[in-house]
Every structure is written in C-alpha cells, then in structure tokens.
C-alpha positions as CSV (number, residue, x, y, z in Angstrom):
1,X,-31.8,25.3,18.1
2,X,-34.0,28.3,16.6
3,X,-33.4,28.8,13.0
4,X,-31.7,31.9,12.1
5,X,-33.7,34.2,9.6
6,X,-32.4,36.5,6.9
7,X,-33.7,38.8,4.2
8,X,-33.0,37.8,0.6
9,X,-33.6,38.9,-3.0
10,X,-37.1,37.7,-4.1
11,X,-35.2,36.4,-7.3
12,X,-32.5,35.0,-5.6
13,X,-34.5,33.1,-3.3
14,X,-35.5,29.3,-5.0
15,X,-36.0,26.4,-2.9
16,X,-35.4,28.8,0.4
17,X,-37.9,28.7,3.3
18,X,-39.9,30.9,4.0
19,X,-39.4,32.8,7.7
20,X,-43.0,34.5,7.5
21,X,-46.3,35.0,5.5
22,X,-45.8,37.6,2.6
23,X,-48.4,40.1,1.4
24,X,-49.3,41.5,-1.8
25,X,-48.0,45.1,-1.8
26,X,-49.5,46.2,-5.1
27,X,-52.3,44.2,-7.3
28,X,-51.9,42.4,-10.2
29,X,-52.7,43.6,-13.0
30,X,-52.6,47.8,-11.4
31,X,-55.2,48.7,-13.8
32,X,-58.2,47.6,-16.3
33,X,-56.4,46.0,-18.6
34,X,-56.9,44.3,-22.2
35,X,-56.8,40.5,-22.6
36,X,-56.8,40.6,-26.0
37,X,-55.6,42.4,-29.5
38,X,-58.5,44.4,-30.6
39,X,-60.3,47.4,-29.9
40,X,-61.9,49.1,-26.7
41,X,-65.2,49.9,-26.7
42,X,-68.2,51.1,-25.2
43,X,-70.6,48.2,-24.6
44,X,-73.5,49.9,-24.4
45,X,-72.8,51.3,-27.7
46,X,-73.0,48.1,-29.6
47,X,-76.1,46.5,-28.8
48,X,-78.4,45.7,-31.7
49,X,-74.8,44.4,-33.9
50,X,-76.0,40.7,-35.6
51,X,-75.1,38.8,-38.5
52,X,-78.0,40.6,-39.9
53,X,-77.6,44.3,-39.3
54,X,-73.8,44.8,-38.9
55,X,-73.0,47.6,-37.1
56,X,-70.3,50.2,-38.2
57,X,-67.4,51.5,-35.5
58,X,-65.3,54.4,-35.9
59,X,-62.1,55.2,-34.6
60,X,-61.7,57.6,-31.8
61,X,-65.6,58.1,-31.8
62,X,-66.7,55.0,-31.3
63,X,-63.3,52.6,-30.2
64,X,-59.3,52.9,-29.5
65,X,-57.1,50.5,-30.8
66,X,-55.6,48.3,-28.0
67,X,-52.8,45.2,-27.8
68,X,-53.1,42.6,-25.2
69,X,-52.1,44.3,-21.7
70,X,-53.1,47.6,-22.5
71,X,-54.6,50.2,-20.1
72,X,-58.6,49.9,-20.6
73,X,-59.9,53.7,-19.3
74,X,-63.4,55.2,-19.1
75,X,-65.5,55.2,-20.9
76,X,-64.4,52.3,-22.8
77,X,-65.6,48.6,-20.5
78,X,-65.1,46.2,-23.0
79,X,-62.7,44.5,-25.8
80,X,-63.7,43.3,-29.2
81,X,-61.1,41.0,-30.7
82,X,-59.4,42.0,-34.0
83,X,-60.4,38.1,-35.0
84,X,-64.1,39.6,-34.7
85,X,-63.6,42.9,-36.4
86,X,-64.6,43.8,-40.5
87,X,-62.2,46.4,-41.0
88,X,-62.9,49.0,-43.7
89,X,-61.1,51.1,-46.1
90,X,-61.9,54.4,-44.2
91,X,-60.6,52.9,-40.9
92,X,-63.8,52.1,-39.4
93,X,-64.6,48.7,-38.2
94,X,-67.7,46.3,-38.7
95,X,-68.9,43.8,-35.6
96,X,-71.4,41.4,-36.4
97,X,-72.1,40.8,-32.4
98,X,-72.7,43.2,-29.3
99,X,-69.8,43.2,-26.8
100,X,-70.7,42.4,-23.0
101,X,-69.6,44.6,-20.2
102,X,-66.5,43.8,-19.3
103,X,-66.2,41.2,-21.9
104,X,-61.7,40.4,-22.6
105,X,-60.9,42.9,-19.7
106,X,-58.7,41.8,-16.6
107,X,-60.0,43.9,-13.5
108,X,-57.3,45.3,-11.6
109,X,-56.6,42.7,-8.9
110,X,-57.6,40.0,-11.3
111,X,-54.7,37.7,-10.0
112,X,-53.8,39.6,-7.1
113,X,-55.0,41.9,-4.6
114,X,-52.9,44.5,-2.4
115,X,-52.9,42.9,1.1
116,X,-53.6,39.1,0.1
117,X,-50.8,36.4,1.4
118,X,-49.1,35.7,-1.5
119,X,-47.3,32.8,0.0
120,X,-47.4,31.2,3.7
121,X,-44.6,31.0,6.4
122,X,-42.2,27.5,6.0
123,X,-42.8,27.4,2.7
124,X,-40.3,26.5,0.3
125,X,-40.6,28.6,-2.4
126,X,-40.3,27.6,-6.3
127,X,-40.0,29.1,-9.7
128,X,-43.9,30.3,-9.7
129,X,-43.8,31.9,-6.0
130,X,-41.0,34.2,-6.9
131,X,-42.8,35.1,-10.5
132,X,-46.1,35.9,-8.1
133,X,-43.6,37.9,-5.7
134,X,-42.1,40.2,-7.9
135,X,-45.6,40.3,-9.5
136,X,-47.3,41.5,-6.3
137,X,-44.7,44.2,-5.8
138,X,-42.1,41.9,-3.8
139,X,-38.6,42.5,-4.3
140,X,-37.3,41.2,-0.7
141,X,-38.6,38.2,1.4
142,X,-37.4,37.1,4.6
143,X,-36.2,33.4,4.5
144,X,-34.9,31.2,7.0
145,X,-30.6,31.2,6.6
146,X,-29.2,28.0,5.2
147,X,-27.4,26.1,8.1
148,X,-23.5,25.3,7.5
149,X,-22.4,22.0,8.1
150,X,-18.6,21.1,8.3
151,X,-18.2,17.6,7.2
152,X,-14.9,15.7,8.7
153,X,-13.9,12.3,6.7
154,X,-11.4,10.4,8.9
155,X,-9.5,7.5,9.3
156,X,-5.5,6.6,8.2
157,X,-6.3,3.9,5.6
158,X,-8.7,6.1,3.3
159,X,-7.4,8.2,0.3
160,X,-9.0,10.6,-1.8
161,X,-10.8,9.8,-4.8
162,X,-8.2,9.8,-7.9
163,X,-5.4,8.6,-6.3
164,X,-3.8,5.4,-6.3
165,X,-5.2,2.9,-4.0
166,X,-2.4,0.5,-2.2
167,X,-3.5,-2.4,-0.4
168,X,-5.4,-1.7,2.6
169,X,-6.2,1.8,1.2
170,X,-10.1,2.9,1.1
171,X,-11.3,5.3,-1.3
172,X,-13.4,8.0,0.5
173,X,-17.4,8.9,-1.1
174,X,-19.4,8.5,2.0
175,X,-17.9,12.5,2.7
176,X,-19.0,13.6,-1.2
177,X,-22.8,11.9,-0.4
178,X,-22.9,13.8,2.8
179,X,-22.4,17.1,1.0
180,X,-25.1,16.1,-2.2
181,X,-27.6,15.0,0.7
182,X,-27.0,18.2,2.7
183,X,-27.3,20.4,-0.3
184,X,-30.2,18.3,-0.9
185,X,-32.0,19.2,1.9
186,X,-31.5,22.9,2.7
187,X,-27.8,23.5,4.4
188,X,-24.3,24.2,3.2
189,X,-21.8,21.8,3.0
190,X,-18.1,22.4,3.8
191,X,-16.2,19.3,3.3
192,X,-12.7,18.6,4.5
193,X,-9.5,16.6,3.9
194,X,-9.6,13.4,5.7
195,X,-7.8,13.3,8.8
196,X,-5.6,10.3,10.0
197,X,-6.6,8.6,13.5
198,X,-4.9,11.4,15.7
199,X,-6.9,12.6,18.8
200,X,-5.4,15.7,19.2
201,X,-5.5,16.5,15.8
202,X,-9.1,15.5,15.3
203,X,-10.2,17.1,18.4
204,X,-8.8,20.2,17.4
205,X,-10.6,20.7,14.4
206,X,-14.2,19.5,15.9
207,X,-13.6,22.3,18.3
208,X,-13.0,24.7,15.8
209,X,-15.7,23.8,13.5
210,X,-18.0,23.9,16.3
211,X,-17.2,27.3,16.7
212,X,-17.4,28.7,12.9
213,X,-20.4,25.9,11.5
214,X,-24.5,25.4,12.6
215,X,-23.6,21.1,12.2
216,X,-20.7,18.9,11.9
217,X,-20.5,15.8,11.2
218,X,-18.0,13.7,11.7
219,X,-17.6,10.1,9.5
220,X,-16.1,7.0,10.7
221,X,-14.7,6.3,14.2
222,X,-18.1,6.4,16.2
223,X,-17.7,2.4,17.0
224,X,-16.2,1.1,20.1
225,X,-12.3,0.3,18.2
226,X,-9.3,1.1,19.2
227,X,-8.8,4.0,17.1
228,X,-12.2,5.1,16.9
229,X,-11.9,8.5,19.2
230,X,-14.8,10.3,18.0
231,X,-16.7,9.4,21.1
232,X,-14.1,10.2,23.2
233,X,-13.5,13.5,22.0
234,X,-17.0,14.9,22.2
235,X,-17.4,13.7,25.8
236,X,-14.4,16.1,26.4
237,X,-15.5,19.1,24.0
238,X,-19.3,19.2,25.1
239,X,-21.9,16.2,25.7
240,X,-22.7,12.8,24.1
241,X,-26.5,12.7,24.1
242,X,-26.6,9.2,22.2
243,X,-24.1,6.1,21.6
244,X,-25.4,3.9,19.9
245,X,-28.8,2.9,18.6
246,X,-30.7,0.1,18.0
247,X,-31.0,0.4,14.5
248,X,-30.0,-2.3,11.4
249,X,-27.4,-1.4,9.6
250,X,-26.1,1.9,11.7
251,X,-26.1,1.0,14.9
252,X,-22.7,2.8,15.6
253,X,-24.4,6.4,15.7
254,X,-23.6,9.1,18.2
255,X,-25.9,12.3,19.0
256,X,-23.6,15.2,20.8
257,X,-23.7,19.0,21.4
258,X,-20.5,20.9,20.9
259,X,-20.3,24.6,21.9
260,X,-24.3,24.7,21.4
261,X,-24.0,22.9,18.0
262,X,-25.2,19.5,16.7
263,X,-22.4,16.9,16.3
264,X,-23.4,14.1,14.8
265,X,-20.9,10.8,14.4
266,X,-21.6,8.2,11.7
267,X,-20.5,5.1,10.7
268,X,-18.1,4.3,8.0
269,X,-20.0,1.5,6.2
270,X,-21.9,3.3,3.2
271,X,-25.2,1.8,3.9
272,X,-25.3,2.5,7.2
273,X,-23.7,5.8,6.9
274,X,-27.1,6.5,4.6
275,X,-29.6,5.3,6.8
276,X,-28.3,6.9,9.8
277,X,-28.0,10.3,7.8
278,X,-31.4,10.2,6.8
279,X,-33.0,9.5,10.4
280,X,-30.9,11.9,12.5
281,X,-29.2,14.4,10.1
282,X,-31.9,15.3,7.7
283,X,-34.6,16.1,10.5
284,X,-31.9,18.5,12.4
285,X,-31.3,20.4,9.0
286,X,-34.9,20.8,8.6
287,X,-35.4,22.0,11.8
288,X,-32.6,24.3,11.4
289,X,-33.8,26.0,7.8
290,X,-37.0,25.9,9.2
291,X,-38.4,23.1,7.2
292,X,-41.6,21.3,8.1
293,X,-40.9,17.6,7.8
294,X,-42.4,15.9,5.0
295,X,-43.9,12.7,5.3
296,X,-42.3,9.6,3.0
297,X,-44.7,7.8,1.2
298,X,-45.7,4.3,2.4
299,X,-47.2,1.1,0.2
300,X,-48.0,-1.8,2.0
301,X,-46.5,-5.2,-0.4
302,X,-46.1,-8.3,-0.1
303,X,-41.8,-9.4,0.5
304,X,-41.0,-12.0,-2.2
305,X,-38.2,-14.3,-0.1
306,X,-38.1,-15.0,3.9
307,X,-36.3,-12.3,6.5
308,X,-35.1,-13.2,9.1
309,X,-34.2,-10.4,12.0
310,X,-33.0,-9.7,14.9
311,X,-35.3,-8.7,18.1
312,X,-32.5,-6.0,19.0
313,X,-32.8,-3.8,15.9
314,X,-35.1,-2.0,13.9
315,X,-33.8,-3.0,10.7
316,X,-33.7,-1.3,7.2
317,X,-33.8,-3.8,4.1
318,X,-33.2,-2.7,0.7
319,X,-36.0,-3.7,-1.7
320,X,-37.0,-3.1,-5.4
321,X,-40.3,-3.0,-5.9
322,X,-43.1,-3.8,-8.5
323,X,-47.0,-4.6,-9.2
324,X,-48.1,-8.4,-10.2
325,X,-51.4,-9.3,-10.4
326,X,-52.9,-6.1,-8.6
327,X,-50.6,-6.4,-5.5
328,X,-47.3,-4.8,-4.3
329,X,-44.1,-7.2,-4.6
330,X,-41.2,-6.0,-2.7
331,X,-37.6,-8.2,-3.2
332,X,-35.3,-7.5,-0.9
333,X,-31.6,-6.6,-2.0
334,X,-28.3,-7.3,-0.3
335,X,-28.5,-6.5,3.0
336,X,-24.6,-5.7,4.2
337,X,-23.8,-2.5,5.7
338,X,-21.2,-2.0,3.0
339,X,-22.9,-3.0,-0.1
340,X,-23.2,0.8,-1.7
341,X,-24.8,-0.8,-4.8
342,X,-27.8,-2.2,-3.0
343,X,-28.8,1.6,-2.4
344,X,-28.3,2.8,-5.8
345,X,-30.7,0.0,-7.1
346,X,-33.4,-0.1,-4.1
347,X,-36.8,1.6,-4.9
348,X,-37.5,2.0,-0.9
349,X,-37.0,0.9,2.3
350,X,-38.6,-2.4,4.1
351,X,-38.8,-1.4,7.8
352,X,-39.0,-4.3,9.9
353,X,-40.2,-3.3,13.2
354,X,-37.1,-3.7,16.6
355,X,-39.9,-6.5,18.0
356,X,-40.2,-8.7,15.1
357,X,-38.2,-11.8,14.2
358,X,-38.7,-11.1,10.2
359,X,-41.2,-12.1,8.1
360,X,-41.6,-15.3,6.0
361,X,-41.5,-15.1,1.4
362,X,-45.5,-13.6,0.9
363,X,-46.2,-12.3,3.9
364,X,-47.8,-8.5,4.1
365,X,-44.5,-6.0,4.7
366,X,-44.5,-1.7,4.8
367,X,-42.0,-0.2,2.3
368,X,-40.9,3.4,2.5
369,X,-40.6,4.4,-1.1
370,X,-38.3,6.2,-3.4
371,X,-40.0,6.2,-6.5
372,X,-43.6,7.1,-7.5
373,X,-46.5,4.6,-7.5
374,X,-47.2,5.5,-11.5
375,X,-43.4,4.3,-12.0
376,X,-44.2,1.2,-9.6
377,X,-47.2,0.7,-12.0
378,X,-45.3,0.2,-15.1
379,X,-42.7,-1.4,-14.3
380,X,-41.7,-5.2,-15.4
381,X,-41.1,-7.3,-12.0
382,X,-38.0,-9.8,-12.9
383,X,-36.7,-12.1,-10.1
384,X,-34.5,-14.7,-10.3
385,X,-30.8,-15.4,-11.4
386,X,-28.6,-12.6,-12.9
387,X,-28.0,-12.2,-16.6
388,X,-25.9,-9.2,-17.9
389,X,-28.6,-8.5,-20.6
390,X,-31.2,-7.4,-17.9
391,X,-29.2,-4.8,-16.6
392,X,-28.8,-3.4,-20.7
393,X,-32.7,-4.0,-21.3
394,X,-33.6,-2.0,-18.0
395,X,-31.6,0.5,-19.5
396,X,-32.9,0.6,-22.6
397,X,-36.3,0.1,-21.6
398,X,-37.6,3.6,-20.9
399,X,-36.4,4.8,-24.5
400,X,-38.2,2.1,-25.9
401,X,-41.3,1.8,-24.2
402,X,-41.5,5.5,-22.7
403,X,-43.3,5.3,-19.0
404,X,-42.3,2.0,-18.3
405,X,-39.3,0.0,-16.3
406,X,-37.9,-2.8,-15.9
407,X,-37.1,-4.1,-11.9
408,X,-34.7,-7.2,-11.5
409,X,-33.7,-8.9,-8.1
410,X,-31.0,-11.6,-7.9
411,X,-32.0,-14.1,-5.9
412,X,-31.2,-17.6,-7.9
413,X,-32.8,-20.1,-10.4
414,X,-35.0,-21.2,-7.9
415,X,-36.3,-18.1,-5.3
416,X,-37.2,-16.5,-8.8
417,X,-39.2,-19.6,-10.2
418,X,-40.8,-19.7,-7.0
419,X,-41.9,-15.8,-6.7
420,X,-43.2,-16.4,-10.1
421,X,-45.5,-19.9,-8.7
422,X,-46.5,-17.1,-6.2
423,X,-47.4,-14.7,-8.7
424,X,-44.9,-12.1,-6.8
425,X,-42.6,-12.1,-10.6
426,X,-43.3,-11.1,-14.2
427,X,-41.2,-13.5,-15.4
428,X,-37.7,-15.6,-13.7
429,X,-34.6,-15.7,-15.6
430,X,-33.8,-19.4,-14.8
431,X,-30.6,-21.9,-15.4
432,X,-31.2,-24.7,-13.8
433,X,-29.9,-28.2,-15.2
434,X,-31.1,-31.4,-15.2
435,X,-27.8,-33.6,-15.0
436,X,-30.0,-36.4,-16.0
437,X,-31.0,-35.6,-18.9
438,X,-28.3,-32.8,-19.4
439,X,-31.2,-30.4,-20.4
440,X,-31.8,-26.7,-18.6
441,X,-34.9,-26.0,-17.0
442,X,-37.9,-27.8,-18.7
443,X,-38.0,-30.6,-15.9
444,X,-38.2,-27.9,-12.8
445,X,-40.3,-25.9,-15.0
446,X,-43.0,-29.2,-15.7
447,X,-42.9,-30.2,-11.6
448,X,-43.4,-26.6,-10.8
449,X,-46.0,-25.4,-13.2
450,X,-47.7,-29.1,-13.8
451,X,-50.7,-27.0,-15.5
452,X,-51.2,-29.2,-18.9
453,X,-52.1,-26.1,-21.5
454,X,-48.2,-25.4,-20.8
455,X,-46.6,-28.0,-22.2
C-alpha cells in the first residue's frame, strides 16, 4: 500500500503532505536590500556625526533616497532612517549619529539561501510553508495524492436525513461523520445512497468501488445477523484479514482486501462506529497520504466513580475531564455503544486495558485527550445531578469569563456529593430530600461534611 505521489501548485497545496524535501531555488531577499525608509549611504562617510557636530548629507553626492525593500548597490552599505534624518531646505540632510556597516540592510539570503531545504519530506504543509515556497522560487511541489474513499451506508430500516421517519426507520449520520473524519485526516470522501440488505446488490457495488477507490468502507452489517452480509461478501470478492476484535464498544469490526484495496466494515452503533474508525481507518489513510502518525496526548487522572469491565475487551470510556486540587479528575459518561451524545460531550478517552477488571471511584486511570491541558486548567469540574441551567452557564461561560469552561457529569445527588468529599468536584448540584423533615439537602450535607466552621 505505497502512497501514490503527485505534483501540485505550491499555492494550491495547504494541509498536503509532502512526498520529498524541497530546496530553495533562488534566495530570499535576491539582493542587498533596505529595511527601512530612509536614505543609503556610505558608512564610512559619516563617522565623526554627534549631537555635537552634525554632519551635513547631500543628495546624489553623499546618499540616494530609498523605501523599505529597495535595491542597496555599491558603494552605498548602509541605511539611515528618515526618523533619524534633519532635512534641509536645499535638499541636503543632517544626521546627528554615524551609521554602521551594514546597519538596516537585509543581505541577500537573509531568510533564505539557494540550495537550503526549505521544508522536509511527510510534512504537512501550512499557510507559512507555501509563503516560504513561493518565496524561495517554488512554484510546484510534489505531494503525496489524497486517497479516495467510497463510503457505503446500508441497511433497509435507515432513511436519509430530512425525511420522514416511520416507526422502525433509522436516520443515517454515522455515513456524513465518516466523510468529515476522512476529510479530516487527508482522503476524499465519496459517499453513497444507502443500500437495502440485498447481497447481490451490495456485493456489486463493493466490487466496483474497489475497482475505481484507494478505501471503502462499508457501515453496518459487519455483526454475525442474519442480514448482515458484509462479511460474507468480502470472503467472496477478496480476503477477510480480521472479524472481530476485542475491543469495547466496536467489537463487530472487519479488516479485508478487495482487488488490492482496504475494505474496512464497521459497526452501526455511532459510538462504536467512532472508535473503531479512529483505530483502524485513520492510521490506513495516513499511511496512504503519507502521513507520519501523530501521537495523542496522554494525562494520567484520577476516575471519579467505579468501572467495572470486562477481561475480554479493551474498553473505551467516555470521560469529561478537569483539575481539582492540583490533580486530574476524569468522570466517565454513558458508556452505550449508541449513545452519540456521550461523544460530543467527552474531553478524551479512558482506556482500560483487555486484562483489567476496571478500576474502583479514585483510583489512578490514563485518558487520551481531546482538548488541551490549558483548557483542562480552567475549567469548573461540576458532578452530580443534572440541571438544565448548567448546560446554559457552560455555554455562556467562555463569553463571560474568556479562557475558562465549565465541565458537568451526571452522575446523581449522591456520586456528585461524594466526588466532591473526594475533592475529585468543584462543586455538586445536589436534590436530595430529607422526608423527615421534608427539607432538601442540609441533613446529607451535615453527615457528609461534619466539619463545624460549615454550619
């Protein structure tokens, strides 16, 4: 699977990858040039100029005139800045100051010299590279060719997005993520209608995608169901590397070859649709634009409620995370394979190891992150039970206090007034009553936090 290379426009080439090294072919600036509005001069010339015997300048004899960028040429090795210059009414000049050689001059090469790499091979090239291209005499650079991935939606019950849902009808997203995430990470995506459970029908466009696209993926139907063919079919077109992995949520994955081209089968749940994209599809595009892999960053926290797992999988939790008290508290979201939201709100990943049983509420935990530790920094911890307003103050909150967030996890009255005993919580959003003396919270709060400078 050796990427394919092409040769591109230098200023049509953002976020491409680099195929090869590329050299300077002319220097930057091409000549002694002025850094400043003023005049040339000789340096050797003005020596002796101070505060106390000004030295007069004359035009043509003595300096040119010059604007920033201009050609400096010999004799002339130096600029004086018009902000320094007396002028006079017979168009000579005063300087109260000697210039040094070479003093507001860019040497030719200054920036860049004729043979230097300008950039290095697998490199993915942004806004400044191409400036620096074109500036080094680079009009064309060879990249590596953006793979095309065909992107199959199937199964009878799911509709397109804007029509009417019936009962037993599933709108179909997990195909529109696919093509944002492939976009995302160097390919092309070409998305298609879905297509019902037929065999023959779905066979026949795997094979003729395999024949026209670098990937194709193919969504829903990679289980062990009655209707789910997928497997079936790539068995019969090429070879099934991979069936099945031991991996929570996504276990339902399948790793083919079609033709010479990746095939790649994914679940239909959202969640594990994601995860399972991320681990196998990502680092086949990469390799196939040429992309180095990029490492994702890693915190060590502290998990704010027990997990308990399985010995079978290597499981992926969904966790928001935030500091209390100088450590890293991760609270784990829903963990269905289907809940879509618990992505959209998740800061990172808790990865708990295929060996381990889980881990118990406080216990040390790695987290692969989305977000940046400077966000994690500033950001307001909130566990407990769910009120509307937190979701509008989170919202709000980086308009009113720019730089900082606010990170809630529903977990109940009671997991979030014990996170905050813990110290794993800012503060717990709390309704509990006490039906003996019909009054919310204050008695769990006293037995709790029995600390007398509270109450």
């Amino acid at each position: 699977m050796k990427p394919v290379r092409e040769e591109i426009r230098a200023e049509e080439s953002l976020n491409r990858v680099t195929a090869e090294a590329v050299y300077a072919k002319y220097c930057s600036p091409l000549f002694n040039a002025a850094a400043m509005d003023g005049i040339a001069v000789v340096s050797e010339r003005t020596k002796g100029a101070s505060e106390a015997e000004p030295m007069t300048l004359r035009p043509g004899e003595d300096f040119v005139v010059v604007d920033t960028g201009d050609p400096i040429r010999n004799p002339y090795d130096a600029v004086i800045m018009a902000e320094d210059l007396m002028e006079q009414e017979d168009g000579s000049v005063r300087i109260t100051q000697a210039a040094a050689s070479w003093q507001h001059v860019r040497p030719i090469g200054e920036d860049i010299v004729a043979g230097e790499m300008l950039i290095p091979s697998k490199h993915r090239i942004r806004p400044i590279d191409i400036g620096v291209l074109l500036a080094g005499g680079i009009t064309r650079v060879e990249v590596f060719k953006l793979p095309t991935v065909a992107i199959f939606p199937t199964g009878t019950e799911i509709i397109e997005p804007g029509q009417e849902p019936e009962e037993g009808d599933i709108i179909e997203s997990n195909s529109r993520m696919f093509e944002a995430m492939v976009r995302e990470n160097g390919g092309v995506p070409h998305r298609f209608a879905p297509i019902a459970d037929d065999y023959e029908k779905l066979k026949n466009s795997i094979a003729e995608a395999a024949k026209t696209y670098d990937m194709v993926i193919v969504n829903a139907g990679s289980s062990a169901g009655t209707e789910d063919f997928t497997v079936h079919i790539l068995r019969e077109l090429g070879e099934v590397y991979i069936h099945g992995v031991a991996i929570k949520p996504g276990k339902p994955v399948i790793l083919a070859k079609v033709n010479g081209k990746p095939v790649i089968g994914l679940p239909g749940y959202p969640v594990s649709a994601y995860i399972n994209f991320e681990n196998f599809v990502i680092p086949v595009l990469r390799k196939m634009n040429g992309e180095t892999g990029t490492a994702v960053p890693v915190v060590d926290a502290v998990i704010s409620r027990r997990l308990v797992s399985s010995l079978k999988h290597r499981e992926y939790v969904r966790v928001k995370v935030g500091r209390v008290d100088g450590k890293v508290v991760a609270s784990p979201l829903a963990r269905g394979a289907g809940a879509a939201m618990s992505l959209v709100r998740a800061d990172g990943f808790c990865v708990i190891p295929q060996s381990s049983e889980g881990v118990e509420a406080g216990e040390p935990v790695k987290v692969e992150l989305y977000r940046t530790m400077e966000e994690i920094d500033h950001t307001v911890v909130a566990i407990g039970s769910h009120d509307l307003i937190l979701d509008v103050i989170s919202d709000l909150m980086p308009d009113l206090y720019p730089g900082n967030y606010l990170s809630s996890t529903h977990v109940g009255s009671m997991g979030g007034l014990m996170a905050l005993r813990r110290g794993e919580a800012h503060l717990a959003p709390t309704h509990l009553l006490d039906e003996e003396t019909g009054v919310y919270n204050v008695s769990y709060l006293k037995r709790l936090f029995p600390s007398p400078w509270l109450w």
